[in-house]
Every structure is written in structure tokens, then in C-alpha cells.
BATOR-112216 format. One record per residue: residue number from 0; residue in one letter; x, y, z of N, C-alpha, C in turn. Coordinates in steps of 0.02 Angstrom, whole numbers, plus 50000, padded with zeros to 5 digits. Atoms other than C-alpha are relative to their C-alpha. Example, Ala and Ser with C-alpha at 12.3 -4.5 7.8 and 13.67 -1.06 7.14 Angstrom:
<atoms>
+-----+---------+-------+-------+-------+-------+-------+-------+-------+-------+-------+
: num : residuo :  n.xx :  n.yy :  n.zz : ca.xx : ca.yy : ca.zz :  c.xx :  c.yy :  c.zz :
+-----+---------+-------+-------+-------+-------+-------+-------+-------+-------+-------+
:   0 :       a : 50045 : 49941 : 50000 : 50615 : 49775 : 50390 : 50045 : 50060 : 50000 :
:   1 :       s : 49958 : 49941 : 49997 : 50684 : 49947 : 50357 : 49961 : 50055 : 50037 :
+-----+---------+-------+-------+-------+-------+-------+-------+-------+-------+-------+
</atoms>
This chain:
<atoms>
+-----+---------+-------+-------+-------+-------+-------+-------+-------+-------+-------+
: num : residuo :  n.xx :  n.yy :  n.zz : ca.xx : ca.yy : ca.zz :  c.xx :  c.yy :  c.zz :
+-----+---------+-------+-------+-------+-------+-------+-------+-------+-------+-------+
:   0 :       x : 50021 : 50066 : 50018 : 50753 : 48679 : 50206 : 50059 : 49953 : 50012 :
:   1 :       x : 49941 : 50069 : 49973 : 50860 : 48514 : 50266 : 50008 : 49974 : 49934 :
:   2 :       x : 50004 : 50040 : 50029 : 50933 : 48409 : 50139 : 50032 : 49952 : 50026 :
:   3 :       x : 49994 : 50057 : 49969 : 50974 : 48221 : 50167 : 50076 : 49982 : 49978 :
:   4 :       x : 49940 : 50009 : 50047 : 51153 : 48151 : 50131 : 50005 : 49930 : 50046 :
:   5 :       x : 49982 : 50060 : 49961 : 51194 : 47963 : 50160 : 50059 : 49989 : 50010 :
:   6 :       x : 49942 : 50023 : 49990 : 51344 : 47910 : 50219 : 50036 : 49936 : 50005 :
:   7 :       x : 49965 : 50076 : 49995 : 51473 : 47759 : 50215 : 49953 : 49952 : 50047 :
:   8 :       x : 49989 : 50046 : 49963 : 51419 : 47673 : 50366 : 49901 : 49978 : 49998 :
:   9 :       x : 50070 : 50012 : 50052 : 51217 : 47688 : 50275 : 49957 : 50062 : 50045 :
:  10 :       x : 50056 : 49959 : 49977 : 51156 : 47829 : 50413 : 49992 : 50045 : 49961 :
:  11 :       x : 50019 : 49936 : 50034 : 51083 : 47988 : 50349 : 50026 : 50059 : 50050 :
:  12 :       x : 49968 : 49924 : 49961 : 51147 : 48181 : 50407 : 49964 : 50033 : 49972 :
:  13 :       x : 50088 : 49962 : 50028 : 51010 : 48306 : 50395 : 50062 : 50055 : 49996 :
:  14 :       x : 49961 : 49909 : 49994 : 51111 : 48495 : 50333 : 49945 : 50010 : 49981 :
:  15 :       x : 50052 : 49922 : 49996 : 51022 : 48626 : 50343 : 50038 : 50056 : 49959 :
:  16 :       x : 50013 : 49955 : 50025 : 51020 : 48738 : 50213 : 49993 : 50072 : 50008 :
:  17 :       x : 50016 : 49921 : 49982 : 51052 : 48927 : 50242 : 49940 : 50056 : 49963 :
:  18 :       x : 50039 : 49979 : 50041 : 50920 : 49017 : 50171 : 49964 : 50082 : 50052 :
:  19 :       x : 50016 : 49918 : 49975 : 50861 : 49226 : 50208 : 49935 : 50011 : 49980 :
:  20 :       x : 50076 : 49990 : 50019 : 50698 : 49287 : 50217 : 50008 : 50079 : 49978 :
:  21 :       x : 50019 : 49930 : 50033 : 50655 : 49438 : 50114 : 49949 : 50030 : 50017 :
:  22 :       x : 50069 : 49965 : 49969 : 50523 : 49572 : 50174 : 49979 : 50030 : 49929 :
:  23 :       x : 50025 : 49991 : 50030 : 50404 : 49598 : 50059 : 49993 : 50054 : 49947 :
:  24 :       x : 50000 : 49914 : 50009 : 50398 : 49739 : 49940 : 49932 : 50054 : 50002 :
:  25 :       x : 50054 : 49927 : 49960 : 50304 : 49910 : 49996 : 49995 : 50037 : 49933 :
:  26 :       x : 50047 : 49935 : 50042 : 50183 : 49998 : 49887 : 49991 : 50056 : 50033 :
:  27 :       x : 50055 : 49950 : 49966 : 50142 : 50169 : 49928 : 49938 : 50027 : 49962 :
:  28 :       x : 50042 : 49962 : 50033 : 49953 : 50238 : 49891 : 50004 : 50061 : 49992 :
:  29 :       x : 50009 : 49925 : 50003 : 49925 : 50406 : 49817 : 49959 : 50025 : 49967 :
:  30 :       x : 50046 : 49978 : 50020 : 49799 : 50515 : 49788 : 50003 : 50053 : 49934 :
:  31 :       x : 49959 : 49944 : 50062 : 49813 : 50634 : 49613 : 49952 : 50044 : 50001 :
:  32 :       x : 50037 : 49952 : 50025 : 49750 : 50782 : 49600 : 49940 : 50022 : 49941 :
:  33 :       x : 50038 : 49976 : 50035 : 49588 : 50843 : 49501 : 49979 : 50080 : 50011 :
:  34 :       x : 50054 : 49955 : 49994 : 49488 : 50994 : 49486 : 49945 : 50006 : 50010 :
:  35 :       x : 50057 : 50014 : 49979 : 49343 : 50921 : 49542 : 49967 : 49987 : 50035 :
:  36 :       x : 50007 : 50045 : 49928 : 49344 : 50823 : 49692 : 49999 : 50050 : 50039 :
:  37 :       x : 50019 : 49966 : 49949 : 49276 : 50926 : 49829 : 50088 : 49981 : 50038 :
:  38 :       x : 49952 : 50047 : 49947 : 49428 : 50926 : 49966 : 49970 : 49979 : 50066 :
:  39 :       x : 50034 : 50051 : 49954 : 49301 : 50881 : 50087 : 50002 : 49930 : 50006 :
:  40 :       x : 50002 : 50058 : 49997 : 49286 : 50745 : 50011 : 50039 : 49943 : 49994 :
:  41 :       x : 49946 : 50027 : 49991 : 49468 : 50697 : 50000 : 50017 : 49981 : 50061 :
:  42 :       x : 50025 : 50006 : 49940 : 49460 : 50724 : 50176 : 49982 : 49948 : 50025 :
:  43 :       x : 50013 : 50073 : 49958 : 49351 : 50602 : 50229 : 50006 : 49936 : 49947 :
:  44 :       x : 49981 : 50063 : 50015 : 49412 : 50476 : 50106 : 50066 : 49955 : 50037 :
:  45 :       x : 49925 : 50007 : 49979 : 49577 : 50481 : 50190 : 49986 : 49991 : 50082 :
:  46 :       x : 50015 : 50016 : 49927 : 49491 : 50486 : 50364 : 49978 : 49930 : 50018 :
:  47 :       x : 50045 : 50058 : 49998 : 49382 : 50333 : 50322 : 50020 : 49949 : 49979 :
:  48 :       x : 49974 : 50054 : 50052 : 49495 : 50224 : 50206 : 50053 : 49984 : 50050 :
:  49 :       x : 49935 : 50012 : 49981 : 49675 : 50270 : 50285 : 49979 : 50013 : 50076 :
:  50 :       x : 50009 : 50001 : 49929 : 49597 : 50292 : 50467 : 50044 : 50068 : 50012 :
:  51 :       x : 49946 : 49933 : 49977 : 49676 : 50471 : 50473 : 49972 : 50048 : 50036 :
:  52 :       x : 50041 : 49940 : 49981 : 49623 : 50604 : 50596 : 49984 : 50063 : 49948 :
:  53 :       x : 50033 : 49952 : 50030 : 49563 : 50752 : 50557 : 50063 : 50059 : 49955 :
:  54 :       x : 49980 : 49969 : 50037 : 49701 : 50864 : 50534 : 50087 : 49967 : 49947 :
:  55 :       x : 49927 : 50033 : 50036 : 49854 : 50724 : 50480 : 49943 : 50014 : 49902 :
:  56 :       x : 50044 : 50019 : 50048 : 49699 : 50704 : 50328 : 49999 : 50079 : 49961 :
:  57 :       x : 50031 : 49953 : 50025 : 49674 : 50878 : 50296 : 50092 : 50043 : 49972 :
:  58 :       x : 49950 : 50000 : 50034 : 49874 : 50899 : 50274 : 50034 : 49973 : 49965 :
:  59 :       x : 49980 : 50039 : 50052 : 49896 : 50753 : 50157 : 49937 : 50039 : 49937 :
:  60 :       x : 50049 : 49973 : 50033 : 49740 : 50851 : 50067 : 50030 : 50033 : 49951 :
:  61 :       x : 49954 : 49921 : 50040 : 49844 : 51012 : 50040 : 50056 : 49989 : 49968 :
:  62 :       x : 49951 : 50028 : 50052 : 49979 : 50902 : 49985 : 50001 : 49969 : 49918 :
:  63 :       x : 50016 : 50008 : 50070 : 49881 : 50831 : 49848 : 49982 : 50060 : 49933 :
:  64 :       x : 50044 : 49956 : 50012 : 49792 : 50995 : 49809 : 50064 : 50041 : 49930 :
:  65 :       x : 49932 : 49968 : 50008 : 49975 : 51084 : 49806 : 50038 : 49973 : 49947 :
:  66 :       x : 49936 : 50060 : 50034 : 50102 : 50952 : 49738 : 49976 : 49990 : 49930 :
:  67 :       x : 50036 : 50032 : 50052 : 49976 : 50886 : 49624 : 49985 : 49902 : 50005 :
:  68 :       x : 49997 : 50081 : 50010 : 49993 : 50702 : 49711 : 50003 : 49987 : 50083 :
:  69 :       x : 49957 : 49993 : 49929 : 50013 : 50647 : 49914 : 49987 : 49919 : 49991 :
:  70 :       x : 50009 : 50077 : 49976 : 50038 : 50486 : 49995 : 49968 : 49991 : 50055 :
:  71 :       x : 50038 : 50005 : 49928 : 49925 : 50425 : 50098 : 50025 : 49927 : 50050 :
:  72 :       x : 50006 : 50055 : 49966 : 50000 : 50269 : 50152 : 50063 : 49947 : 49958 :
:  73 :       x : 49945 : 50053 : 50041 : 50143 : 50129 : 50112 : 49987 : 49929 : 50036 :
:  74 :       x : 50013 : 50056 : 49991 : 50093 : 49944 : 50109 : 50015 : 49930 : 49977 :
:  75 :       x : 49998 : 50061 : 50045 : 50119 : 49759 : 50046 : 49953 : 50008 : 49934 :
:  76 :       x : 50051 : 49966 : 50073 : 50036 : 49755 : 49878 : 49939 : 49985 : 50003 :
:  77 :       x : 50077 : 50026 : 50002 : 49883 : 49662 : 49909 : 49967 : 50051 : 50071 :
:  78 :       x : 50056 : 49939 : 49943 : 49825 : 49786 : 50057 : 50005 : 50067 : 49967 :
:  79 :       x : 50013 : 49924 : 50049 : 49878 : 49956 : 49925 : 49938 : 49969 : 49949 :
:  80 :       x : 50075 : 50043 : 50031 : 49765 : 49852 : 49798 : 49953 : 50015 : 50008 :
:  81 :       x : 50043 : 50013 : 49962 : 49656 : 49838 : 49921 : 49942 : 50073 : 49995 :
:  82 :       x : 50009 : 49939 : 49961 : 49653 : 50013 : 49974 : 49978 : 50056 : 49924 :
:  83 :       x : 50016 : 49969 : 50066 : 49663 : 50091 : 49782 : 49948 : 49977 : 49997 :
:  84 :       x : 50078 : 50014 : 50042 : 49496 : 49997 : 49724 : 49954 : 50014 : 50051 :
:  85 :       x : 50027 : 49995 : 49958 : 49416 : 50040 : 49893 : 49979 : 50096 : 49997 :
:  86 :       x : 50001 : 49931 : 50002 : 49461 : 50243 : 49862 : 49958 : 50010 : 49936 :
:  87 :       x : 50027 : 49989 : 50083 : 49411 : 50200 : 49667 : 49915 : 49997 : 50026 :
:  88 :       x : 50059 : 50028 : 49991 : 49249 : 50125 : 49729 : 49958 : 50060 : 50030 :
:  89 :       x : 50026 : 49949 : 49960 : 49193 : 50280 : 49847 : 50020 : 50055 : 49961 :
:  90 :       x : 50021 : 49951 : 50075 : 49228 : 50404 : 49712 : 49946 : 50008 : 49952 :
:  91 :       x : 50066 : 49995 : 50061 : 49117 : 50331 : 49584 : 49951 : 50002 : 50026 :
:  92 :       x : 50081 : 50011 : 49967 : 48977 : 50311 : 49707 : 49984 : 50060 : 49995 :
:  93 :       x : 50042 : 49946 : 49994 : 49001 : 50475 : 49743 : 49987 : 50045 : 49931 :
:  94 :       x : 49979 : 49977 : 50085 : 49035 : 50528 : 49560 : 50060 : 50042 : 49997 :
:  95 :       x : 49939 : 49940 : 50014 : 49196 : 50603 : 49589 : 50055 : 49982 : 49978 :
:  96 :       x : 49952 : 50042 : 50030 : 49341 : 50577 : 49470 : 50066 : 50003 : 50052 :
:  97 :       x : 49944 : 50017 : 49963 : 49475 : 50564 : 49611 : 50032 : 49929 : 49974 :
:  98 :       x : 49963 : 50052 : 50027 : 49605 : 50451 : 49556 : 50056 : 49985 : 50058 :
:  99 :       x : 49951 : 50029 : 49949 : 49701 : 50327 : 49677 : 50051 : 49940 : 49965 :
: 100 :       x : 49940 : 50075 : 50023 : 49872 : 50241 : 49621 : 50036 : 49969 : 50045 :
: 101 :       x : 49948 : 50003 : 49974 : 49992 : 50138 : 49682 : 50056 : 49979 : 49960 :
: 102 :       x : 49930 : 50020 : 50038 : 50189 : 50122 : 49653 : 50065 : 49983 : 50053 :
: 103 :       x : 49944 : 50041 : 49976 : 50327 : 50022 : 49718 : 50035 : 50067 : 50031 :
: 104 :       x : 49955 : 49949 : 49960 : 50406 : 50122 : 49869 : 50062 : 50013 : 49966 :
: 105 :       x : 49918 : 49997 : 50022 : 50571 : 50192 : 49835 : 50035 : 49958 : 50065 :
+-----+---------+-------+-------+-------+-------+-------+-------+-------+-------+-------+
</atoms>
């Protein structure tokens, strides 16, 4: 942003202001483990939500299955948001308690 400064002789001098742009901060989504959720159907949530082939989807699966948690994805906050109530939403339709969080990248 410029600010204005007048001087003796009555002109004005535009400075310019140094100023840094910050990149946004990154959410990553993740899926948590249940005992219930088909992994089919983790599967194609992760195929259909996060656009993941077949087998990147089916080894973020075994990561949730395993671990107890995977990531499917790291984003600005309003597209994880996005992406959590979108995974929440296709769960309950289908009735399955799969649970999708997100948390501030490291």
C-alpha cells in the first residue's frame, strides 16, 4: 500500500510500503478409523471425493484401517471444510459412521 507525504515545496511523494504476502494455512483431511465402514466403501469415497485412483485409494484405505487414521489430502481451509462435510454427507446417506477431520498441517 502507498502512503502520501507532502513536502516543503506543497508536492506529494507516493512511498511504497513494503509489505509480504503470506500463503495461506494448509489443512490436511483425514479419514478415522471404525469398525464398520465397509473398506469398499472408503474406497470409493476417496476415489470420488479426493479424485484418487484405484490403487493410490485403496493404500490410503490400509492406512486408515492399519494406523487407525490416513490422510487423504492437504488444503486451504475452506476446500478441507469443504471436503470433510462432503465425506460426512456420503456416509450418512449411506449410514456409515466413517468419520472425516481436519487439522492444521504441520
Amino acid at each position: 500500500m502507498a502512503a502520501h507525504r507532502k513536502t516543503q515545496e506543497g508536492t506529494a511523494v507516493l512511498e511504497r510500503e513494503d509489505t509480504t504476502v503470506r500463503q495461506p494455512p494448509l489443512y490436511q483431511v483425514l479419514l478415522l478409523n471404525d469398525d464398520f465402514t465397509p473398506m469398499e466403501f472408503v474406497i470409493q469415497v476417496l476415489q470420488q471425493i479426493f479424485r484418487m485412483d484405484h490403487e493410490r485409494a485403496t493404500r490410503i484405505m490400509l492406512e486408515v484401517h492399519n494406523e487407525g487414521r490416513g490422510i487423504c489430502g492437504i488444503y486451504t481451509r475452506d476446500i478441507a471444510a469443504s471436503k470433510v462435510e462432503q465425506v460426512t454427507n456420503l456416509a450418512r446417506e449411506h449410514q456409515h459412521p466413517l468419520v472425516c477431520v481436519m487439522e492444521e498441517a504441520p
